[in-house]
C-alpha positions in Angstrom: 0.0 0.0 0.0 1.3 3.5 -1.2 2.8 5.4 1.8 0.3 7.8 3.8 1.3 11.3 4.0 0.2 14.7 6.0 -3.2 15.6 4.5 -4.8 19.0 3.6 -8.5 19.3 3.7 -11.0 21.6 2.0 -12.9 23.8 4.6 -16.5 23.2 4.6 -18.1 26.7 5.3 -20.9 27.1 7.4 -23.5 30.3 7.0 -25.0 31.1 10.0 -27.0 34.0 11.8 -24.3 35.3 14.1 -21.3 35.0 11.2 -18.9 37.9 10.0 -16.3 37.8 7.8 -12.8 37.0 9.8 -12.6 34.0 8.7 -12.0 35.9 5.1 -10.2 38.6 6.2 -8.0 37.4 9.0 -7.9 34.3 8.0 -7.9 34.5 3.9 -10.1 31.9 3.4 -12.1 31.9 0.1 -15.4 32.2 2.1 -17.3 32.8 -1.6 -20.4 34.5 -1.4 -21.7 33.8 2.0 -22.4 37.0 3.6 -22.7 35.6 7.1 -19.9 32.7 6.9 -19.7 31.7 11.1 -17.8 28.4 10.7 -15.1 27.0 8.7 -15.2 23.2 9.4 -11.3 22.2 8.9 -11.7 18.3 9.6 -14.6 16.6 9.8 -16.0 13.0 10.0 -19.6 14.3 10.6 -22.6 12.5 8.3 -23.2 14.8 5.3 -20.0 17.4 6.4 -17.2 14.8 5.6 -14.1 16.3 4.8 -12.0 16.0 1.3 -8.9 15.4 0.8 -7.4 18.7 -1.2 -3.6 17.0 -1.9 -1.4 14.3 -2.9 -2.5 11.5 -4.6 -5.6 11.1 -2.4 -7.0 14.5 -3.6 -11.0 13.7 -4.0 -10.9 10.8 -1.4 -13.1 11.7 2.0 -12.0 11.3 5.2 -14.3 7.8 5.8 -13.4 6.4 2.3 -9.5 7.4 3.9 -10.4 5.4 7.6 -12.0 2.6 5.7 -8.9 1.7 3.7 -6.5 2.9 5.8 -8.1 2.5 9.6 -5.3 1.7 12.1 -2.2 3.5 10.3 -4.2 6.7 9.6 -5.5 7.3 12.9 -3.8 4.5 15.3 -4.7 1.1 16.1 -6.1 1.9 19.5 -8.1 4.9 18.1 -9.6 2.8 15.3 -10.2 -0.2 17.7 -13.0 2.2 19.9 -14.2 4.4 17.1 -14.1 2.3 13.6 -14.6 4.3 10.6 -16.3 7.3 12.3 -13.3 9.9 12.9 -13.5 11.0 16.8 -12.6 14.6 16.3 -14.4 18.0 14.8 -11.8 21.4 14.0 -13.4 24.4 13.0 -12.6 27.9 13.4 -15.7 30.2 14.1 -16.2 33.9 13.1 -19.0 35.5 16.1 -19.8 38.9 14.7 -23.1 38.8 16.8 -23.6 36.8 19.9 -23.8 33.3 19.8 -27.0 31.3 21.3 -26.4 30.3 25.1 -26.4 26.7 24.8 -25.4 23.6 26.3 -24.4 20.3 25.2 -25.3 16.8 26.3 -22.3 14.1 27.4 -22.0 10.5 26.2 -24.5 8.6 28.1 -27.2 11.5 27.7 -26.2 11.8 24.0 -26.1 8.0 23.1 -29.6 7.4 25.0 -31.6 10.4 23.2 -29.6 10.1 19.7 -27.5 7.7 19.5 -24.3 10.2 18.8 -21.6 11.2 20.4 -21.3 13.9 23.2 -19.6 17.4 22.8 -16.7 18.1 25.2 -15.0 21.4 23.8 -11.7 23.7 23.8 -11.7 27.1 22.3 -8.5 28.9 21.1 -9.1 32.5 21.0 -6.9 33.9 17.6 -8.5 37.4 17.4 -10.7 39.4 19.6 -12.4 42.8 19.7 -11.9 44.9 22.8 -13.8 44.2 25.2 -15.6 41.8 23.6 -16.9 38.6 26.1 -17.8 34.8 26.0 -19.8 32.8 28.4 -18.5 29.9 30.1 -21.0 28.7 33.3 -22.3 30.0 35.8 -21.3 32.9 38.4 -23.1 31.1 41.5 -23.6 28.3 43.3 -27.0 27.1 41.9 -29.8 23.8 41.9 -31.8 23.0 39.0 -34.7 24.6 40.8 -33.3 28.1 41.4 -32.1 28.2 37.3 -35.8 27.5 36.5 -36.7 30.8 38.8 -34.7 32.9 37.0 -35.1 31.5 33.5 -38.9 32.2 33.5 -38.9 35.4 35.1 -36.5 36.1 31.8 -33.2 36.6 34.4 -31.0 33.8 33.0 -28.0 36.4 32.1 -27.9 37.3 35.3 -26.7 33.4 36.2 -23.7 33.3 33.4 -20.3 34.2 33.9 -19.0 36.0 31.2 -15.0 36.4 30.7 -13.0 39.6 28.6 -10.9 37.4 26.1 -7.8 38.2 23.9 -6.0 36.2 21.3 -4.2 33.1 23.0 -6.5 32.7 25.9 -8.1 29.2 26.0 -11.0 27.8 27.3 -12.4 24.3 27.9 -15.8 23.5 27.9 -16.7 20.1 29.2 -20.6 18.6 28.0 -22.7 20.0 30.6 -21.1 23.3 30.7 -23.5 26.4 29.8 -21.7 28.6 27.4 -21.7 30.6 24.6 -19.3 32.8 22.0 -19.8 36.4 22.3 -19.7 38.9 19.4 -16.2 40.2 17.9 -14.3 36.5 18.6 -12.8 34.5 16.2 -11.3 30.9 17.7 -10.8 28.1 17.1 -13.2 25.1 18.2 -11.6 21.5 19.2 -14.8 19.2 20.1 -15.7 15.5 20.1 -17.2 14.5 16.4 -21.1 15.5 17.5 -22.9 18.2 16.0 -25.7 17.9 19.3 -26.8 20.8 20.8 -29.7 22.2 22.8 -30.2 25.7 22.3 -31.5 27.6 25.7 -31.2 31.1 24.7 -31.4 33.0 21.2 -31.7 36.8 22.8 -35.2 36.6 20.6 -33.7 36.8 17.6 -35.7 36.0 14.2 -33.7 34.6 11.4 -34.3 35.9 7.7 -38.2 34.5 7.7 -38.7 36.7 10.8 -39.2 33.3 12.5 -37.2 32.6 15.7 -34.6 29.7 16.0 -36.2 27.0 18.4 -34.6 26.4 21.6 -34.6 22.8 23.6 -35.5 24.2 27.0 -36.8 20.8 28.1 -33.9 18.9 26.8 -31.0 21.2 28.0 -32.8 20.9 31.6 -30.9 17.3 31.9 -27.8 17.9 30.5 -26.9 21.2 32.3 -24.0 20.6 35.0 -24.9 23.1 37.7 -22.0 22.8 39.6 -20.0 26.3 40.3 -16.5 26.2 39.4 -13.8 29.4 40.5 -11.6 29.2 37.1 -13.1 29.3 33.2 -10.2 30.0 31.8 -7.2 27.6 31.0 -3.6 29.2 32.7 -0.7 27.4 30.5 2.6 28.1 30.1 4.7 27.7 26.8 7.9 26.6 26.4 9.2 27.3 23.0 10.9 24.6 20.3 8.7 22.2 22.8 5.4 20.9 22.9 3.8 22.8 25.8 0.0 20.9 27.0 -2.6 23.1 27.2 -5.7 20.8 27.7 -6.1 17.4 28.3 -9.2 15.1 28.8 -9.7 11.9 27.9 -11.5 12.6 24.4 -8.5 14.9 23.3 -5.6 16.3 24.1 -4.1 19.6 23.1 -0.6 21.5 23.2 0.5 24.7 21.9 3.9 24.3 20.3 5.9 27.8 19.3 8.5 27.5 17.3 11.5 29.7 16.4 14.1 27.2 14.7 13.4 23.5 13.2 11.6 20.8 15.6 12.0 17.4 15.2 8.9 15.0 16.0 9.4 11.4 17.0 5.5 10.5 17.7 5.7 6.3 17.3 4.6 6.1 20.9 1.2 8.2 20.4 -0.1 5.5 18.3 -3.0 8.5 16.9 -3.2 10.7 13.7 -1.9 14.6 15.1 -3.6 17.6 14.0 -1.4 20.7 13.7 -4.1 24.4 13.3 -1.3 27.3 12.7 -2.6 30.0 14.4 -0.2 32.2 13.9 2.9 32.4 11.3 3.8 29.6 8.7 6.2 26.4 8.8 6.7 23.7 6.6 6.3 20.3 7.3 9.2 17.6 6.1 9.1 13.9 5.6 10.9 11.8 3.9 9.0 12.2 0.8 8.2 15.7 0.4 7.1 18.7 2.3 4.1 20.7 2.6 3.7 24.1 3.5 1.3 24.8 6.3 0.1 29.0 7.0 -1.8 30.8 9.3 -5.5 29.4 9.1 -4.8 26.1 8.1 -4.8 22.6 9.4 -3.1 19.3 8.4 -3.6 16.1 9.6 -0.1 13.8 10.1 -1.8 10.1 10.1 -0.5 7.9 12.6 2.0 5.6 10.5 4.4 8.7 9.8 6.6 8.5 13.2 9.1 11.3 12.3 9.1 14.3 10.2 10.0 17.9 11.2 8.2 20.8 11.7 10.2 24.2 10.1 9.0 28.0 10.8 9.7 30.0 7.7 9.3 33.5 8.8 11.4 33.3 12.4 8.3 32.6 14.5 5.2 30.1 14.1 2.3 28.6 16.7 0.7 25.6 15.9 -2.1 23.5 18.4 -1.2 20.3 18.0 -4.2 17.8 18.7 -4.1 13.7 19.0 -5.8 11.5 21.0 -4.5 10.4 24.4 -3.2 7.1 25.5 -5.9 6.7 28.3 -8.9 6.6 26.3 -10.8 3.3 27.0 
């Protein structure tokens, strides 16, 4: 079998209510004519939103027709072994001109029993934000499930929500149960279990282009909301440079941020799962033996699991990647 090699991916783009155009002009993407282009969707195994291969001699190939032929030494043998031909992981970068909906997301068991899918633990990489400008992650109190119905139908939910002033690098993860939302003038980028679940609580009574409003899953969202009260939202992480530095870690993903300034060799036979480098900021190439591909700010390449060694090459004096596999302890 011809040797596997780090894959490109044409972004599906998402139109959506709340969506700007960042992801055009910060990010250069060729958005087209959506005027209100929220998501790019960089790698995705999701039904109907699979992702193509855009180079090498797999151009054309999605990425289940890729897992089917390829399983264990595209994304590891353990990875394949628990998730089969569904591809566990969903990047996307998303553009909130406008407020996002306060919603919440159900876990495994709650998402397995209701729809037979996955549930949606999250990380959000902040890569441009206005000043100022806010997202929600839980709640500012200690609360039951009996005081959150108080305030939601007397109309006082914001006053439950802890909201957060981001800027570019900050990082947030957002386990299923978690209330939370994306607050206008934020672009980031979205790591998330492959699910595309979610119950919509709030929509600030907004009414799409039919004047209608979008529905919201009040009943539903009731048994997947984790009301616990937690001090810190935000993720404190500390980067050492030329070195992979961990950021988040859970058992559906784990993510570092690596900044480089000269080459950095990778030696990743002991992962035993596909990496995913997103440069946020900067360009690098990335060397095998075989070939190269050059990777810039915006875009995301997958390294399947059978290439243990290649090296990673900033072009310009300085890059950031996130660099996303799947951890050793998943069961």
């Amino acid at each position: 079998m011809t040797q596997l090699y780090p894959l490109r991916f044409h972004p599906i783009f998402q139109e959506r209510i709340w969506g700007g155009d960042r992801l055009k002009t910060v990010l250069g993407k060729d958005t087209g004519e959506l005027t209100h282009c929220g998501e790019s969707w960089e790698l995705s195994g999701v039904e109907d939103h699979l992702s193509v291969v855009a180079n090498g001699f797999l151009e054309g190939n999605d990425l289940q027709d890729l897992i089917e032929v390829y399983m264990g030494d595209l994304v590891g043998e353990r990875v394949f072994e628990k998730f089969g031909h569904e591809f566990p992981l969903l990047v996307k970068f998303i553009d909130a001109e406008d407020d996002l909906s306060i919603q919440v997301h159900p876990d495994d068991p709650l998402a397995r029993k209701r729809h037979n899918a996955y549930g949606k633990t999250e990380m959000w990489y902040v890569l441009d934000a206005d000043p100022g400008s806010q997202l929600n992650s839980g709640f500012n109190q200690v609360l039951d499930k009996k005081k959150y119905l108080e305030y939601f139908q007397e109309g006082r939910l914001m006053e439950l929500l802890h909201f957060e002033e981001v800027k570019p690098g900050d990082v947030f993860y957002i386990p299923a149960g978690r209330v939370h939302a994306i607050g206008k003038g934020i672009l980031l980028a979205e790591i998330q279990q492959t699910s595309d679940v979610t119950y919509r609580i709030y929509d600030y009574n907004r009414k799409d282009k039919k004047g209608k409003e979008r529905e919201l899953h009040t009943e539903l969202a009731l048994d997947a909301i984790d009301f616990s009260y937690t001090e810190n939202h935000k993720t404190d992480y500390e980067v050492v440079r030329n070195n992979s530095s961990l950021v988040v870690s859970c058992e559906f993903f784990t993510t570092n941020v690596l900044e480089m300034d000269e080459l950095v060799h990778k030696e990743v036979s002991q992962l035993d799962s596909f990496i995913i480098y997103i440069c946020v900021e900067g360009n690098c190439t990335v060397t095998w033996d075989g070939g190269s591909e050059f990777v810039m700010k915006g875009e995301t390449i997958l390294i399947p699991a059978s290439m243990e060694e290649f090296d990673l090459i900033p072009l310009e004096g300085f890059c950031r990647l996130l660099e996303i596999y799947i951890p050793s302890e998943i069961e």
